[in-house]
C-alpha positions in Angstrom: 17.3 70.2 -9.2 15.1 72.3 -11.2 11.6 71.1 -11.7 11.8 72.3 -15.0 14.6 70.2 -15.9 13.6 67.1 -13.9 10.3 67.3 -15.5 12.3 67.8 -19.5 14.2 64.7 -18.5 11.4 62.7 -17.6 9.1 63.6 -20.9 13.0 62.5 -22.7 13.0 59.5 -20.8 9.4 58.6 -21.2 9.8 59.3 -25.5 13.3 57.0 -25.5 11.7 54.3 -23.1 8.7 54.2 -26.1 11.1 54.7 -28.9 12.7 51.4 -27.4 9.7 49.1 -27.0 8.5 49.8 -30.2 11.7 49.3 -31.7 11.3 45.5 -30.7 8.3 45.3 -32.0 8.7 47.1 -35.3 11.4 48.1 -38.0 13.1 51.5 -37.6 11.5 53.1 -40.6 7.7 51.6 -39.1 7.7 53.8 -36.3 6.3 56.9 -36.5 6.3 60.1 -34.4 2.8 60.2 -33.8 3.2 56.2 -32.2 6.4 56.9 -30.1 4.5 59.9 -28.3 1.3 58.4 -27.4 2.9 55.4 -26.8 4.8 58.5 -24.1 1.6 59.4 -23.3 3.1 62.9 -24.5 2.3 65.6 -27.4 4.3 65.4 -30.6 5.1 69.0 -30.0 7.2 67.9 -26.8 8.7 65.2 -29.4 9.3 67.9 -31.4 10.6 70.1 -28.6 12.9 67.4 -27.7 14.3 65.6 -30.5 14.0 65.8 -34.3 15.2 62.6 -35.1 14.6 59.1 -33.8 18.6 58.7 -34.2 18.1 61.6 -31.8 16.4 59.4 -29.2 19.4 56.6 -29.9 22.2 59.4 -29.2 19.8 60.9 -26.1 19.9 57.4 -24.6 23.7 56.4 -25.2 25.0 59.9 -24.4 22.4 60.9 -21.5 21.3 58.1 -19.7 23.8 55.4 -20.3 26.6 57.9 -19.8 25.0 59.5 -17.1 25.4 55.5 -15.1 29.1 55.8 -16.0 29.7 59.1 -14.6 28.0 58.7 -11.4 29.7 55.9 -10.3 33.1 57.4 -11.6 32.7 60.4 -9.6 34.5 63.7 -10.1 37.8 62.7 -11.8 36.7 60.3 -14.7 39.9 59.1 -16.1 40.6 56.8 -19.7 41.3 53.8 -19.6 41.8 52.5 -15.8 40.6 49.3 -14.1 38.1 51.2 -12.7 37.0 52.7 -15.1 36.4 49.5 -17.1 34.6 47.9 -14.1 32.2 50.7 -14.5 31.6 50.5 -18.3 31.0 47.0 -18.4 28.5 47.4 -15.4 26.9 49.7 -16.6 26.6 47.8 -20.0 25.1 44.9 -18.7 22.9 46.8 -17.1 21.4 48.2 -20.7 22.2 44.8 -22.1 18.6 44.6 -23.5 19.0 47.8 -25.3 22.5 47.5 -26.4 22.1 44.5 -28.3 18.6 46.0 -30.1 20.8 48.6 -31.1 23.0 46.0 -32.3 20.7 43.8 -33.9 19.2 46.8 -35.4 22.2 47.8 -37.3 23.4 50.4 -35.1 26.4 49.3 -33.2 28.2 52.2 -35.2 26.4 54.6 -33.3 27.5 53.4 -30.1 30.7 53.2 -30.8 30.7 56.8 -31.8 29.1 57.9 -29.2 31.6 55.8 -27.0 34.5 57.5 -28.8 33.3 60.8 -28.6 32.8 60.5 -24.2 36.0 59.1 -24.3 37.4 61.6 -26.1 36.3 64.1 -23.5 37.6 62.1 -20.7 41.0 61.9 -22.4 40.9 66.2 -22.7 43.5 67.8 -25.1 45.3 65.1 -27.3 48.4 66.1 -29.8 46.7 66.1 -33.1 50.0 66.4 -35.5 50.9 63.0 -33.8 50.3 58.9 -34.1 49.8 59.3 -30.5 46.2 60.5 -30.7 45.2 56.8 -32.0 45.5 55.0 -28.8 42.7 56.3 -27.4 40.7 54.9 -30.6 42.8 51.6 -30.4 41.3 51.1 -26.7 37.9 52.5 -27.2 37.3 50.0 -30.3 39.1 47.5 -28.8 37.0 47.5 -25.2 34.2 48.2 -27.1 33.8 45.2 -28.9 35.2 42.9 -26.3 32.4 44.5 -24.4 29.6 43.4 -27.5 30.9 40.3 -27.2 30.1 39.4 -23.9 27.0 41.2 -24.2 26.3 39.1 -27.1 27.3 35.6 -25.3 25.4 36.3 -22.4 28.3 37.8 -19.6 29.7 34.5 -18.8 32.7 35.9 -17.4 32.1 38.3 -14.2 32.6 41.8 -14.7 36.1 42.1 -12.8 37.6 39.4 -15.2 36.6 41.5 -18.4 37.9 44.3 -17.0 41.1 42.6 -16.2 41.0 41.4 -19.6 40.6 44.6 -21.0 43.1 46.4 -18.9 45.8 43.7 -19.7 45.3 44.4 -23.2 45.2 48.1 -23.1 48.5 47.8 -20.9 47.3 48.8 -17.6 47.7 47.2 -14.4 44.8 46.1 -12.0 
């Protein structure tokens, strides 16, 4: 890889990891700019050069480096909804438990479930748009989503194949 880009993806990383811990420690609206990048041990201007928003960092971290997880233990041929596929989402989910639930706790559940939608939406590829049809993707997206924010939620009792067999029962596919 590029040192370029392996370097931008580690200032990113470094400004969400910050963004994160202050977020437990503070309000949204307390933190500033000027504490997420010293707390990054970066300049605002590669904030700045990075993200314009905090919401920014949140969508960076669902989108990038969550996703990223999912799509490197999916391999080449991601496909919507399989058994497989839900064995990898809710790994990688309780992997970011801690920062899942912030989000969540924070108000901002909505934004991962957007950000859910829209990958999932790209896995799925062309859908009819001038039919019902289109909705079952939403209908299994909200659905596994909060199943998943559940269990996050009550601590992952259940082991990871038996949510994703519950999942893919309900969704209708097979195991």
């Amino acid at each position: 890889m590029d040192k370029r880009i392996e370097e931008n993806k580690r200032v990113k990383d470094e400004i969400a990891n910050a963004f994160f811990a202050l977020l437990k420690q503070k309000h949204y609206d307390e933190i500033s700019v000027t504490e997420i990048a010293n707390r990054a041990k970066v300049s605002r201007m590669a904030y700045y050069r990075n993200f314009q928003t905090k919401i920014d960092i949140i969508d960076y971290y669902l989108g990038e480096v969550i996703w990223s997880d999912i799509s490197t233990a999916l391999g080449d041929n991601p496909k919507f909804w399989t058994y497989e596929y839900g064995v990898t989402f809710i790994k990688v989910m309780k992997k970011h438990r801690d920062r899942i639930l912030l989000l969540d706790e924070c108000g901002y559940a909505s934004l991962i479930l957007k950000k859910f939608d829209q990958k999932n939406e790209e896995l799925a590829g062309d859908m009819p748009h001038n039919s019902v049809e289109r909705y079952k993707l939403y209908y299994a997206s909200g659905a596994s989503f909060n199943g998943m924010l559940e269990w996050l939620r009550g601590g992952c009792r259940e082991s990871v194949e038996d949510m994703a067999k519950s999942m893919s029962k309900f969704i209708g596919i097979t195991s």
